[in-house]
mmCIF entry with sequence, helices, sheets and N, C-alpha, C, O atoms, coordinates in Angstrom:
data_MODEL
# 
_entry.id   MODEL 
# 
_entity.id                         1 
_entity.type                       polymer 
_entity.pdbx_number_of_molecules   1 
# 
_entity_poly.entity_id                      1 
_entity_poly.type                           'polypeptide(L)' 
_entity_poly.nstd_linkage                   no 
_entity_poly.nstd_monomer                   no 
_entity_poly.pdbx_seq_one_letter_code       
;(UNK)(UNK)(UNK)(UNK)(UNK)(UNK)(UNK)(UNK)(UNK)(UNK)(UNK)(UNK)(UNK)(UNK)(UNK)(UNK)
(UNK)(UNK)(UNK)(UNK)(UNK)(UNK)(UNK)(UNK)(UNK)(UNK)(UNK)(UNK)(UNK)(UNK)(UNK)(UNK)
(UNK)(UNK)(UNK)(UNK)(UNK)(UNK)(UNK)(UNK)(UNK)(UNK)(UNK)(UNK)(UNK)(UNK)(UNK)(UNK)
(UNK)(UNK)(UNK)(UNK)
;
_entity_poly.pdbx_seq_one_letter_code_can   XXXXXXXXXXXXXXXXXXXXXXXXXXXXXXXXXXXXXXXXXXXXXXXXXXXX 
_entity_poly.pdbx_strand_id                 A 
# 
loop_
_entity_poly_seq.entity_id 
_entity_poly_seq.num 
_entity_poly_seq.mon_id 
_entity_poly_seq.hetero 
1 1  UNK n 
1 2  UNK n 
1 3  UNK n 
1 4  UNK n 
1 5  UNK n 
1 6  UNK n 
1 7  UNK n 
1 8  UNK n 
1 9  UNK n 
1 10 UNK n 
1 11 UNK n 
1 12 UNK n 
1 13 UNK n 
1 14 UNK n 
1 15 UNK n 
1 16 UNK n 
1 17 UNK n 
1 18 UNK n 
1 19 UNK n 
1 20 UNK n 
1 21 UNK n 
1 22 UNK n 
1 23 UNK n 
1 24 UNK n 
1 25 UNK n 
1 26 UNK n 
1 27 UNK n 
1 28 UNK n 
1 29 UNK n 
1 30 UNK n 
1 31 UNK n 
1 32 UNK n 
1 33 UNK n 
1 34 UNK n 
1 35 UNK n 
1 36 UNK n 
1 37 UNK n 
1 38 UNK n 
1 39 UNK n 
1 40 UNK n 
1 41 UNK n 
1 42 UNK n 
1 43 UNK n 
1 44 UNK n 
1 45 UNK n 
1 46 UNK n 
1 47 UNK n 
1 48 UNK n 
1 49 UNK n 
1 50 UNK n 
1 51 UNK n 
1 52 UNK n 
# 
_struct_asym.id          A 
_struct_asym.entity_id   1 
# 
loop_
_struct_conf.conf_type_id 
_struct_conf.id 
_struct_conf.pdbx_PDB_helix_id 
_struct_conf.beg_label_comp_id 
_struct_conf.beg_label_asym_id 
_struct_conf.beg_label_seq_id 
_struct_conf.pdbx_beg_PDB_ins_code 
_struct_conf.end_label_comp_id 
_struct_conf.end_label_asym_id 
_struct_conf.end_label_seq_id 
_struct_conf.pdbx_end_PDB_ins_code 
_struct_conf.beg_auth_comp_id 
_struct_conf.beg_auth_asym_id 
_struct_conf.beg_auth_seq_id 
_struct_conf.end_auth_comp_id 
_struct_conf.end_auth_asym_id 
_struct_conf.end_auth_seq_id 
_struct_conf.pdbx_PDB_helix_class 
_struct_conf.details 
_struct_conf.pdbx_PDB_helix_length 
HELX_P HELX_P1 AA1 UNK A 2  ? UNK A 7  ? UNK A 2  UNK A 7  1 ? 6  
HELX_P HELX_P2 AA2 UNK A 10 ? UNK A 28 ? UNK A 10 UNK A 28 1 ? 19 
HELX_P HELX_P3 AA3 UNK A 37 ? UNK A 50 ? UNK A 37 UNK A 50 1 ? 14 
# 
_struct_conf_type.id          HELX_P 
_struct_conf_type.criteria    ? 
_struct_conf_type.reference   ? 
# 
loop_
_atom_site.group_PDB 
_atom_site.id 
_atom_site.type_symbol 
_atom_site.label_atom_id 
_atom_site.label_alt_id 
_atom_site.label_comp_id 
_atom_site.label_asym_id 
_atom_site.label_entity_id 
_atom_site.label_seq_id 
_atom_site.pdbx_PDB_ins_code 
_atom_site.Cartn_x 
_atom_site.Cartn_y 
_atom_site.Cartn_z 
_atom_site.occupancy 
_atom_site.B_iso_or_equiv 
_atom_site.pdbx_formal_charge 
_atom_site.auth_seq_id 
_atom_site.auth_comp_id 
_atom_site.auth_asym_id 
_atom_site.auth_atom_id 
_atom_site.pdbx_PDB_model_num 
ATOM 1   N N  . UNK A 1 1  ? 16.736 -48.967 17.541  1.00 0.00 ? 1  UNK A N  1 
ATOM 2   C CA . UNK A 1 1  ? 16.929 -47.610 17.076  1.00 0.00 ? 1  UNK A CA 1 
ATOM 3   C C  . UNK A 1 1  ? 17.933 -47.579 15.921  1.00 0.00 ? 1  UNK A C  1 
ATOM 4   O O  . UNK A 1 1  ? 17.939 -46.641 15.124  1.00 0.00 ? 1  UNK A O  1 
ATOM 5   N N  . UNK A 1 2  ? 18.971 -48.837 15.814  1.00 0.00 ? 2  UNK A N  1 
ATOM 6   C CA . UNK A 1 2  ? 19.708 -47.975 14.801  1.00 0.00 ? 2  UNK A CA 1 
ATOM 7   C C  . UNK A 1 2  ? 19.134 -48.747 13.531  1.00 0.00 ? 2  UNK A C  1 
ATOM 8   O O  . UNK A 1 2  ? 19.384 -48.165 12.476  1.00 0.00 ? 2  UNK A O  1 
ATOM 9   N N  . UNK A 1 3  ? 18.442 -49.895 13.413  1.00 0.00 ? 3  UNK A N  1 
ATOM 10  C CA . UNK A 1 3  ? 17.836 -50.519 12.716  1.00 0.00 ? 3  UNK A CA 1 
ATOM 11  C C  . UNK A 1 3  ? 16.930 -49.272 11.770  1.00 0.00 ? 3  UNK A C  1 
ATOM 12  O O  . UNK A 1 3  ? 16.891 -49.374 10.544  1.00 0.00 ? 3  UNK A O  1 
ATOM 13  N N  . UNK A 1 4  ? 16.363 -48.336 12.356  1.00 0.00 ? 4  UNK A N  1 
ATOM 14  C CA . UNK A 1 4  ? 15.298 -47.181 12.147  1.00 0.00 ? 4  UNK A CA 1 
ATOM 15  C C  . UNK A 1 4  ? 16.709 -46.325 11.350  1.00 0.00 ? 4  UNK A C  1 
ATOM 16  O O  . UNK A 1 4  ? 17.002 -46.329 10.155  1.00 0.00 ? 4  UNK A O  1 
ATOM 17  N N  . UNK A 1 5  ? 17.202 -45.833 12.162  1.00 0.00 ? 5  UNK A N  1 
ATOM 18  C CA . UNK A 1 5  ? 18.396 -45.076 11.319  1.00 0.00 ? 5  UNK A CA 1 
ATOM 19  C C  . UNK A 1 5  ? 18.936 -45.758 9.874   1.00 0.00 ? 5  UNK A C  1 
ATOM 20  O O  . UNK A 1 5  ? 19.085 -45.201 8.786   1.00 0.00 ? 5  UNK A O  1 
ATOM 21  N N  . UNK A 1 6  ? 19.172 -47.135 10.242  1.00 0.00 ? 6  UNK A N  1 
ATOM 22  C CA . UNK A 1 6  ? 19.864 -47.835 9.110   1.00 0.00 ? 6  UNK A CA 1 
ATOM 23  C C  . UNK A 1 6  ? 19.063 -47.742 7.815   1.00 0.00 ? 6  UNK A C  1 
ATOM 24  O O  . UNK A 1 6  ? 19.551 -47.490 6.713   1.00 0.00 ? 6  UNK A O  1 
ATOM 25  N N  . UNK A 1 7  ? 17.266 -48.065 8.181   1.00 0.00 ? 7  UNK A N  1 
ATOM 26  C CA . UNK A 1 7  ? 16.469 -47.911 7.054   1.00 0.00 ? 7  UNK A CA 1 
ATOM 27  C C  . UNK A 1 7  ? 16.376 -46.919 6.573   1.00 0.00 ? 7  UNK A C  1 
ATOM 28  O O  . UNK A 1 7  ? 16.206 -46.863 5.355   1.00 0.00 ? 7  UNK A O  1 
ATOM 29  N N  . UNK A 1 8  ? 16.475 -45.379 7.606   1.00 0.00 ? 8  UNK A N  1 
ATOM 30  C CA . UNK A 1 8  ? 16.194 -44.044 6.985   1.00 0.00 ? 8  UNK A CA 1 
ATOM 31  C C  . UNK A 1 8  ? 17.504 -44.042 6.219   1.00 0.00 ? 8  UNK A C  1 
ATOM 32  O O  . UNK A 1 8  ? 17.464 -44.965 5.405   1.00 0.00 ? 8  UNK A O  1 
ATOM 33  N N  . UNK A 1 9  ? 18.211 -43.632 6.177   1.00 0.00 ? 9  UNK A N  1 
ATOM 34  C CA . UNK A 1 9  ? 19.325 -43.941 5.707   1.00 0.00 ? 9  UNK A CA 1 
ATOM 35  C C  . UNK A 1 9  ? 19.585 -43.989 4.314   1.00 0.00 ? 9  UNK A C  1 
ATOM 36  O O  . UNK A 1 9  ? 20.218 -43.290 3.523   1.00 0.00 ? 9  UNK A O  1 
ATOM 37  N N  . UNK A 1 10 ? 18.703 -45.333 4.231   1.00 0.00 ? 10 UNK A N  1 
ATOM 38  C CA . UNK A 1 10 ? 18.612 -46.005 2.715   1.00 0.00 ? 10 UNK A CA 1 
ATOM 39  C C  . UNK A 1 10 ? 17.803 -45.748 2.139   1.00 0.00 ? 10 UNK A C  1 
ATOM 40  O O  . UNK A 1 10 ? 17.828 -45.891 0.917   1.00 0.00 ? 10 UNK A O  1 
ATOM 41  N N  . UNK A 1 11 ? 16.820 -45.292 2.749   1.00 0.00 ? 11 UNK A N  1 
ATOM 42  C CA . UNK A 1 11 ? 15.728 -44.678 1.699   1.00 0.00 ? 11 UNK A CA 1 
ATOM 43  C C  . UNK A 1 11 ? 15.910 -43.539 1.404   1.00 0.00 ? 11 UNK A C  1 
ATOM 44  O O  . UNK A 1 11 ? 15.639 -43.343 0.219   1.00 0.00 ? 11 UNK A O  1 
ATOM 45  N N  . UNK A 1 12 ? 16.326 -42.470 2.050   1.00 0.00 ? 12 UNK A N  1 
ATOM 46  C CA . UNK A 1 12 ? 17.267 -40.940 1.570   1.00 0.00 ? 12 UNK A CA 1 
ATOM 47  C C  . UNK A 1 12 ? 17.726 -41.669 0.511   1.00 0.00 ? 12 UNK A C  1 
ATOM 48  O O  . UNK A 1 12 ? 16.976 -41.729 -0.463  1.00 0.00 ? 12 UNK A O  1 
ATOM 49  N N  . UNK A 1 13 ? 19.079 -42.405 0.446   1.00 0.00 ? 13 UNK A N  1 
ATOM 50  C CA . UNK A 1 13 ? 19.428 -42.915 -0.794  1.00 0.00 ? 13 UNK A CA 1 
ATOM 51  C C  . UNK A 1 13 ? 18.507 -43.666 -1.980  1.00 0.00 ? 13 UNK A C  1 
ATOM 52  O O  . UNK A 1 13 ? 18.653 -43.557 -3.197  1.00 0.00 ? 13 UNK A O  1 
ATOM 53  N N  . UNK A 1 14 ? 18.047 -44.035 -1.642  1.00 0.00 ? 14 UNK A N  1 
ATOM 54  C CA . UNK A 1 14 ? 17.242 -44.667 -2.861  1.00 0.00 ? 14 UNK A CA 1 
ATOM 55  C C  . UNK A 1 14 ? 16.599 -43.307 -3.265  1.00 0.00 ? 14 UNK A C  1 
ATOM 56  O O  . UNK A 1 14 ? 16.720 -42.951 -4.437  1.00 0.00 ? 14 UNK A O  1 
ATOM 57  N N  . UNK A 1 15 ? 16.064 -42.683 -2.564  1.00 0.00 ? 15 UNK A N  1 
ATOM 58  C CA . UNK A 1 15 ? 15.328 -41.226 -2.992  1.00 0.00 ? 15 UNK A CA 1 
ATOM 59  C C  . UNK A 1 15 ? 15.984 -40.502 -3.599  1.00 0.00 ? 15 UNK A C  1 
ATOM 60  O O  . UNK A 1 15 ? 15.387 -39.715 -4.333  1.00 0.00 ? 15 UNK A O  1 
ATOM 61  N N  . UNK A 1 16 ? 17.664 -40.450 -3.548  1.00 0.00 ? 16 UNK A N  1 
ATOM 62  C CA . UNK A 1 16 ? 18.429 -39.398 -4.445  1.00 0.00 ? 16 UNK A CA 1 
ATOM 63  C C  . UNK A 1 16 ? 18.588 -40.363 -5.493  1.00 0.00 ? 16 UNK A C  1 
ATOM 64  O O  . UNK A 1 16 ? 17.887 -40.032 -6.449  1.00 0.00 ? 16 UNK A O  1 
ATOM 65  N N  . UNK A 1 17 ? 19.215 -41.407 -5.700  1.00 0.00 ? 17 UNK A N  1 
ATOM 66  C CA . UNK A 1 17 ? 19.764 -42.274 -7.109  1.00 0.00 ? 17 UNK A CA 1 
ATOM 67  C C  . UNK A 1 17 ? 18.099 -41.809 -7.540  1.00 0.00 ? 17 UNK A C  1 
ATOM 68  O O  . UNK A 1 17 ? 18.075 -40.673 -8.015  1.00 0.00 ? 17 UNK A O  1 
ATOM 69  N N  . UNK A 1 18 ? 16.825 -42.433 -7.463  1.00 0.00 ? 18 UNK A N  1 
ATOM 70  C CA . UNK A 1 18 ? 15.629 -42.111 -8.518  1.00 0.00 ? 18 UNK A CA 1 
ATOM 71  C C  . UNK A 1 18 ? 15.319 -41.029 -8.838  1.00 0.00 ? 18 UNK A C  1 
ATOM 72  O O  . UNK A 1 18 ? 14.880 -40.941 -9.984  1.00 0.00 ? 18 UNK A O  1 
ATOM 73  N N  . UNK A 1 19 ? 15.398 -39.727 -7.999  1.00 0.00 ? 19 UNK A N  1 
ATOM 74  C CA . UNK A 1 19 ? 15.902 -37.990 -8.086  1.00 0.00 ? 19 UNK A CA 1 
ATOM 75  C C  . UNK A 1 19 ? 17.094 -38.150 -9.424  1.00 0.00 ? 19 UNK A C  1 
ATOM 76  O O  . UNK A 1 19 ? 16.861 -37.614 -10.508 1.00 0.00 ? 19 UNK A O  1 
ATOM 77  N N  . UNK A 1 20 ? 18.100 -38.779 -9.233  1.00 0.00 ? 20 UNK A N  1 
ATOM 78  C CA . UNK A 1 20 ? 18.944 -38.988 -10.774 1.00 0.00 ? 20 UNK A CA 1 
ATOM 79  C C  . UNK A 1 20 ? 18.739 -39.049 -11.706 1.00 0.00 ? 20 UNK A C  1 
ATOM 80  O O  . UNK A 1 20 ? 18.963 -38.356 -12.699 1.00 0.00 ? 20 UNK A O  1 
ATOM 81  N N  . UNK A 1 21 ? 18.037 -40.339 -11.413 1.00 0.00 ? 21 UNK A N  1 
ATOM 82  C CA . UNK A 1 21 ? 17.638 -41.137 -12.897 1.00 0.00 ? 21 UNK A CA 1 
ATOM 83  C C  . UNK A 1 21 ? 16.247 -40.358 -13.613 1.00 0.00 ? 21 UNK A C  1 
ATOM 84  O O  . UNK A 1 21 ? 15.838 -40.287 -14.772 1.00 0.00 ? 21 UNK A O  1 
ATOM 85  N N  . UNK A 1 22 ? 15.950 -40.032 -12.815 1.00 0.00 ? 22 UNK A N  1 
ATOM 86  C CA . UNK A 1 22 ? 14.468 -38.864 -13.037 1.00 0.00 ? 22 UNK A CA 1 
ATOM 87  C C  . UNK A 1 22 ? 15.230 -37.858 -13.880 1.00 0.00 ? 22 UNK A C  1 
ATOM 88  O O  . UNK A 1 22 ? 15.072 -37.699 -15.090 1.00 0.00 ? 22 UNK A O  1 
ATOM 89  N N  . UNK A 1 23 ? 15.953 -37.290 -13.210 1.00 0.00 ? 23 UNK A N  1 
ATOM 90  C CA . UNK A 1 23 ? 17.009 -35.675 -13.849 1.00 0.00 ? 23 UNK A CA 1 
ATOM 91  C C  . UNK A 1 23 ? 17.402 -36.099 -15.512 1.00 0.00 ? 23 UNK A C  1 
ATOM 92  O O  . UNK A 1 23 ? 17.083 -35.543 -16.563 1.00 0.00 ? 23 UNK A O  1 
ATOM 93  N N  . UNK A 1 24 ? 18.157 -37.221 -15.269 1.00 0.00 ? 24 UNK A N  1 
ATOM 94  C CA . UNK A 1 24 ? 18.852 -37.953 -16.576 1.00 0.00 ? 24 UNK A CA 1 
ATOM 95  C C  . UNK A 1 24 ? 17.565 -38.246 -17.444 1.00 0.00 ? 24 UNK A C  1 
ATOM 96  O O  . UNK A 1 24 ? 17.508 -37.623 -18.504 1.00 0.00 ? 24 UNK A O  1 
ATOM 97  N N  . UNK A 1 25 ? 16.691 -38.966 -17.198 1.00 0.00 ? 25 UNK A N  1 
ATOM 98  C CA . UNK A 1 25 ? 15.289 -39.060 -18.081 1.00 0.00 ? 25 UNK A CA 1 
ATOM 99  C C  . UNK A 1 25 ? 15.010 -37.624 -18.931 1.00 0.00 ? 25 UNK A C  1 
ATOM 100 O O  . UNK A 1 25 ? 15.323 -37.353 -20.090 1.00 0.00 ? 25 UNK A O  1 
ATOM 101 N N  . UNK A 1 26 ? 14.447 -36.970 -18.126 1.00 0.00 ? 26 UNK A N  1 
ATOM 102 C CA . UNK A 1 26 ? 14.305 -35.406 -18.570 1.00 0.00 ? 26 UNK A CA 1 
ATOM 103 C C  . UNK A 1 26 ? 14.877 -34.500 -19.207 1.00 0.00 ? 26 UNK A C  1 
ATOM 104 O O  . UNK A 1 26 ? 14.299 -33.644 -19.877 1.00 0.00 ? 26 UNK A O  1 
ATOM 105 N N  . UNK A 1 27 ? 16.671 -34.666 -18.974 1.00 0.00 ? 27 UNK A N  1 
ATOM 106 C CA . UNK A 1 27 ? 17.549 -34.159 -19.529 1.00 0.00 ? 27 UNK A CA 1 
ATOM 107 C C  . UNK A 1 27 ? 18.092 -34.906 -20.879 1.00 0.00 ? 27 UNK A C  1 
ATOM 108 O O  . UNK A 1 27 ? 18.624 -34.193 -21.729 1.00 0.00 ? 27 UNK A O  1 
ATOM 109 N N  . UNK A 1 28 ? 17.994 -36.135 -21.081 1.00 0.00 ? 28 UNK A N  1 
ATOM 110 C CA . UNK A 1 28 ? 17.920 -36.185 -22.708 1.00 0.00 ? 28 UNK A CA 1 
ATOM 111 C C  . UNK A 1 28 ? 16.750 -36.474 -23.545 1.00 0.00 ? 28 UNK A C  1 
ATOM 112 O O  . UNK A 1 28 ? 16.709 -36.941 -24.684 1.00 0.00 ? 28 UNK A O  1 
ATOM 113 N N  . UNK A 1 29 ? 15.581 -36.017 -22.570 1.00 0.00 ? 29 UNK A N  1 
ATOM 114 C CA . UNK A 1 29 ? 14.544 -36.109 -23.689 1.00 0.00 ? 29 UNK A CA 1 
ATOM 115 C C  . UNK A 1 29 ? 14.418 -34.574 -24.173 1.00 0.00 ? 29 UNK A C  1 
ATOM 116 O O  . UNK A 1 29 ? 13.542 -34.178 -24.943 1.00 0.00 ? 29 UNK A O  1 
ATOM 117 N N  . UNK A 1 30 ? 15.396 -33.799 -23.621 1.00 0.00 ? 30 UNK A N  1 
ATOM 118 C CA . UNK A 1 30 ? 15.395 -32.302 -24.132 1.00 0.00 ? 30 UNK A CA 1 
ATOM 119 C C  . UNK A 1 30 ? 16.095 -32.308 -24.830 1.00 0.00 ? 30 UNK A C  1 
ATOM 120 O O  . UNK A 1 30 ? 15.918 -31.858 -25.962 1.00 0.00 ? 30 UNK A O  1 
ATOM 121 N N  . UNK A 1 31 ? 17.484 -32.979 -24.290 1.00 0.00 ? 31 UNK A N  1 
ATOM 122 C CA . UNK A 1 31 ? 18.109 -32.728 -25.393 1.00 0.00 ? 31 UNK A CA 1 
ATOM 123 C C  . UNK A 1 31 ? 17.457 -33.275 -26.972 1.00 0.00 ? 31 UNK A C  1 
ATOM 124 O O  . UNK A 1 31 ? 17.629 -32.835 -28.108 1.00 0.00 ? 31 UNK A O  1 
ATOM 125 N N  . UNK A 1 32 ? 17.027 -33.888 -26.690 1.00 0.00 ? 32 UNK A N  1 
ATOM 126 C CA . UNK A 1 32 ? 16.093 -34.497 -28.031 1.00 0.00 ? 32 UNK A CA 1 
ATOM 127 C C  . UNK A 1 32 ? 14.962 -33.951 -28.862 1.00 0.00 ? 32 UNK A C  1 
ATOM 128 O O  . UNK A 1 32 ? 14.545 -34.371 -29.941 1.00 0.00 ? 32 UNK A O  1 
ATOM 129 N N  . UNK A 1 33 ? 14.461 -32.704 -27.983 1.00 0.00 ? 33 UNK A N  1 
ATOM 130 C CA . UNK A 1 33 ? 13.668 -31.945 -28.033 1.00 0.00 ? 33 UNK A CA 1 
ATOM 131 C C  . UNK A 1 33 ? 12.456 -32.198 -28.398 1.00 0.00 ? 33 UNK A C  1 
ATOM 132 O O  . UNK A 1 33 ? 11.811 -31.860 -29.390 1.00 0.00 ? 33 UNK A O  1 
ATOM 133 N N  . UNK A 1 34 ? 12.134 -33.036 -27.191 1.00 0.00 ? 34 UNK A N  1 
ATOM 134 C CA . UNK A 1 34 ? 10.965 -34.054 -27.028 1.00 0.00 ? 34 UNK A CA 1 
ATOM 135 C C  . UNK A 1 34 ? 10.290 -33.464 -25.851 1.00 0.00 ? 34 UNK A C  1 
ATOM 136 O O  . UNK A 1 34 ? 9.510  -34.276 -25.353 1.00 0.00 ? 34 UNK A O  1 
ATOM 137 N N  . UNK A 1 35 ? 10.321 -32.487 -25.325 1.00 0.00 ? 35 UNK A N  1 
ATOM 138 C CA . UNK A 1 35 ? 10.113 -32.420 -23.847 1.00 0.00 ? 35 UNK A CA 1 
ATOM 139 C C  . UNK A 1 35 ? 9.118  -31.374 -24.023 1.00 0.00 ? 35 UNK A C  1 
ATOM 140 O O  . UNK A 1 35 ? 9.362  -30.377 -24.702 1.00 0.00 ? 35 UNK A O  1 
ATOM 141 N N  . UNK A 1 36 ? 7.049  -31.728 -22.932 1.00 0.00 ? 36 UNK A N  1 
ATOM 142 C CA . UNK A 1 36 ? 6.514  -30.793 -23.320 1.00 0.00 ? 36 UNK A CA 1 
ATOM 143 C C  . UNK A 1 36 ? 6.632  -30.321 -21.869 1.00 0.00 ? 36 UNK A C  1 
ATOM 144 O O  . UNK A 1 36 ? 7.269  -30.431 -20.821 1.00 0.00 ? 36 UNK A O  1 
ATOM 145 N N  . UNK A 1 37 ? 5.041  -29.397 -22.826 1.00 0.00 ? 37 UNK A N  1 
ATOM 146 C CA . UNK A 1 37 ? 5.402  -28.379 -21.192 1.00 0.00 ? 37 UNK A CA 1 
ATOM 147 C C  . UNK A 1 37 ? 4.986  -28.922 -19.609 1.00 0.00 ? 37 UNK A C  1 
ATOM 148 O O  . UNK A 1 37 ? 5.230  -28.432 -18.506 1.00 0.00 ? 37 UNK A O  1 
ATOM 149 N N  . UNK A 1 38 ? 4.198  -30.243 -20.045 1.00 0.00 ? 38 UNK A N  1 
ATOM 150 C CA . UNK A 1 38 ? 3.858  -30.993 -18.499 1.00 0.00 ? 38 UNK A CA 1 
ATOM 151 C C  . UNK A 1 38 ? 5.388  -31.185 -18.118 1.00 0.00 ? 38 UNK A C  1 
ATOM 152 O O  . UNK A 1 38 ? 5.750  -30.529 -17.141 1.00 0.00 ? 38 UNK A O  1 
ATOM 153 N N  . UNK A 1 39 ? 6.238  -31.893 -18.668 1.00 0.00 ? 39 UNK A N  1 
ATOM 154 C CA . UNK A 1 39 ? 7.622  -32.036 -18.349 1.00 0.00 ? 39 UNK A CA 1 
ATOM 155 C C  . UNK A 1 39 ? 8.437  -31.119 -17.765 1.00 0.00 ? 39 UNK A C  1 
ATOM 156 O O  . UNK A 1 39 ? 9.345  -31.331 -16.962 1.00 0.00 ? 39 UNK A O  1 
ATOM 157 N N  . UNK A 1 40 ? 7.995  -29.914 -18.291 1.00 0.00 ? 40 UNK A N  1 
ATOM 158 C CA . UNK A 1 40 ? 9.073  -28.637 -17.866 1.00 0.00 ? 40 UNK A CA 1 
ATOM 159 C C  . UNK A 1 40 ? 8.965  -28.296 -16.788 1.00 0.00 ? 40 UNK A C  1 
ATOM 160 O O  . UNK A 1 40 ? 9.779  -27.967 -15.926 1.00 0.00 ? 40 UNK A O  1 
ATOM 161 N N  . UNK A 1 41 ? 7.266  -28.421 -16.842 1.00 0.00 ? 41 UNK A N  1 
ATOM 162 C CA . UNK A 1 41 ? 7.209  -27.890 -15.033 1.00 0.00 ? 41 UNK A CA 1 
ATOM 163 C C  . UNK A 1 41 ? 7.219  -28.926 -13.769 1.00 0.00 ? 41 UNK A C  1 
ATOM 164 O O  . UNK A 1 41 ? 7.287  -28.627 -12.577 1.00 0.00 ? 41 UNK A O  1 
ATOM 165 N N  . UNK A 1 42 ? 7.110  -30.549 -14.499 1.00 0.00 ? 42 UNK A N  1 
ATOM 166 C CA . UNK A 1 42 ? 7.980  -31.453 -13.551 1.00 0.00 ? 42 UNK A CA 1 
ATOM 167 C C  . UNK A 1 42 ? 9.158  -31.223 -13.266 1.00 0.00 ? 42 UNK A C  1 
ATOM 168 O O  . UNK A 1 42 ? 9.733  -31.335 -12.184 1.00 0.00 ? 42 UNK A O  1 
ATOM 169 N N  . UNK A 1 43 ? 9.650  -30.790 -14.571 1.00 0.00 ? 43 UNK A N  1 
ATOM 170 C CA . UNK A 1 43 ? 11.299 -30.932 -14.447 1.00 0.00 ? 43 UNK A CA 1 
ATOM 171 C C  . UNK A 1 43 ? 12.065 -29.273 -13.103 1.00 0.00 ? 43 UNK A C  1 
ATOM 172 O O  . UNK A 1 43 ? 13.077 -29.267 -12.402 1.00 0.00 ? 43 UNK A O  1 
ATOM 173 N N  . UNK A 1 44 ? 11.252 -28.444 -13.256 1.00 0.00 ? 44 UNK A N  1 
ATOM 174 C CA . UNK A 1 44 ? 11.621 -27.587 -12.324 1.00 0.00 ? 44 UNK A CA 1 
ATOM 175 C C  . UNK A 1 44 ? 11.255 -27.475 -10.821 1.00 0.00 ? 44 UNK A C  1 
ATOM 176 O O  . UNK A 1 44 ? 11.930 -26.930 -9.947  1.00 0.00 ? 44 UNK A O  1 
ATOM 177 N N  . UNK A 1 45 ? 9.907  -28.172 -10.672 1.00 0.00 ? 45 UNK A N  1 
ATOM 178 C CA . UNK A 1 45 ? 9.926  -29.198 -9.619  1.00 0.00 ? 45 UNK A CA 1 
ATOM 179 C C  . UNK A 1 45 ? 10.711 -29.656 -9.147  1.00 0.00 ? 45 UNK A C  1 
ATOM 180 O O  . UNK A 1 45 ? 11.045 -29.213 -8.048  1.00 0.00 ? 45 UNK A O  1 
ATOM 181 N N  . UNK A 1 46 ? 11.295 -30.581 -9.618  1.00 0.00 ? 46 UNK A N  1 
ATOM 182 C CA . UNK A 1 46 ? 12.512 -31.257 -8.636  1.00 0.00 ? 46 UNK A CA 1 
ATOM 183 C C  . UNK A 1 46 ? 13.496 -30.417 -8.435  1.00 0.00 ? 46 UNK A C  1 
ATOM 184 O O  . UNK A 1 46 ? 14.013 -30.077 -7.370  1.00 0.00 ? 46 UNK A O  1 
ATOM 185 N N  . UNK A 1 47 ? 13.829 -29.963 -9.969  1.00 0.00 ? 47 UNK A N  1 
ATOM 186 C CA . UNK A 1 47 ? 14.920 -28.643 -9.437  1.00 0.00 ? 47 UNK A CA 1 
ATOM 187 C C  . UNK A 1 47 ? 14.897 -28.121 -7.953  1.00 0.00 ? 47 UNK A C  1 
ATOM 188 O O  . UNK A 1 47 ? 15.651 -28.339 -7.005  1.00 0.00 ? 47 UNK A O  1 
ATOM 189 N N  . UNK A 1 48 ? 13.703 -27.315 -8.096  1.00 0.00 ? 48 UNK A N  1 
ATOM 190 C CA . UNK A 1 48 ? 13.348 -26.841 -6.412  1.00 0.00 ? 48 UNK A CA 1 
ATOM 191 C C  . UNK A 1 48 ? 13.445 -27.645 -5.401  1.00 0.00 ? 48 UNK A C  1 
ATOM 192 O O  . UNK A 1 48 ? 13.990 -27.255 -4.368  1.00 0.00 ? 48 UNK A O  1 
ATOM 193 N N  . UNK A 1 49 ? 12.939 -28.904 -5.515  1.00 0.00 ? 49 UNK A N  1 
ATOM 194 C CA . UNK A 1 49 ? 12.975 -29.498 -4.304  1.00 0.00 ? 49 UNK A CA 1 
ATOM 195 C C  . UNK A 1 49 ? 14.196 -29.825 -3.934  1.00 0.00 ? 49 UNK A C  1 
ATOM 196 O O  . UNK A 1 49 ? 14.455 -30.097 -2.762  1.00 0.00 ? 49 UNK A O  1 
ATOM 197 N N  . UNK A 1 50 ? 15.255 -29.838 -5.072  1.00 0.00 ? 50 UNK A N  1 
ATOM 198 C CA . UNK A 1 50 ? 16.525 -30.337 -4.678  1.00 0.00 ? 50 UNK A CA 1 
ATOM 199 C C  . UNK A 1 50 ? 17.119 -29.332 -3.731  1.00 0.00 ? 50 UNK A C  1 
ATOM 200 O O  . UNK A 1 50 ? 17.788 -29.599 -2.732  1.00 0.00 ? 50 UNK A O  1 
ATOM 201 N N  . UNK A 1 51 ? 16.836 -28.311 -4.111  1.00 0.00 ? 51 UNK A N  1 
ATOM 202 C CA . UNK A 1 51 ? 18.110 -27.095 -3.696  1.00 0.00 ? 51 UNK A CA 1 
ATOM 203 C C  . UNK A 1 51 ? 16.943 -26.321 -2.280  1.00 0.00 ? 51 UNK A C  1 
ATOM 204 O O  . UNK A 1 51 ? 16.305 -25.278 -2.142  1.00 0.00 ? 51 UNK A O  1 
ATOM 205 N N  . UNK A 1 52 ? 17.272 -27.948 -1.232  1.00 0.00 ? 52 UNK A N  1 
ATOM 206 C CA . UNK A 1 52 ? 16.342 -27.283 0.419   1.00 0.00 ? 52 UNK A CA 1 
ATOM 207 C C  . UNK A 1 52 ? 17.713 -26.804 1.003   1.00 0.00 ? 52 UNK A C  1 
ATOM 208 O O  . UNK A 1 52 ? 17.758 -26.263 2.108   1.00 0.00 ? 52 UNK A O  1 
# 
């Protein structure tokens, strides 16, 4: 059982650091003003999903 915990665990984490690096991707390809509209509505996607 804690083996199960230990893995959930880490994959929550791995799931937020790539949730990051995803955010950071998105956020300077705007700033660059590179970003279309498939992007925008990825990018508010996660927004949402972040804020459960």
């Amino acid at each position: 059982m804690y083996e199960y915990r230990a893995l959930k665990a880490q994959v929550r984490e791995l799931q937020r650091l790539l949730g990051k690096k995803t955010m950071e991707r998105f956020s300077s390809k705007a700033a660059n003003g590179t970003r279309s509209a498939a992007t925008t509505a990825a990018l508010k996607s996660i927004r949402r999903s972040g804020q459960r």
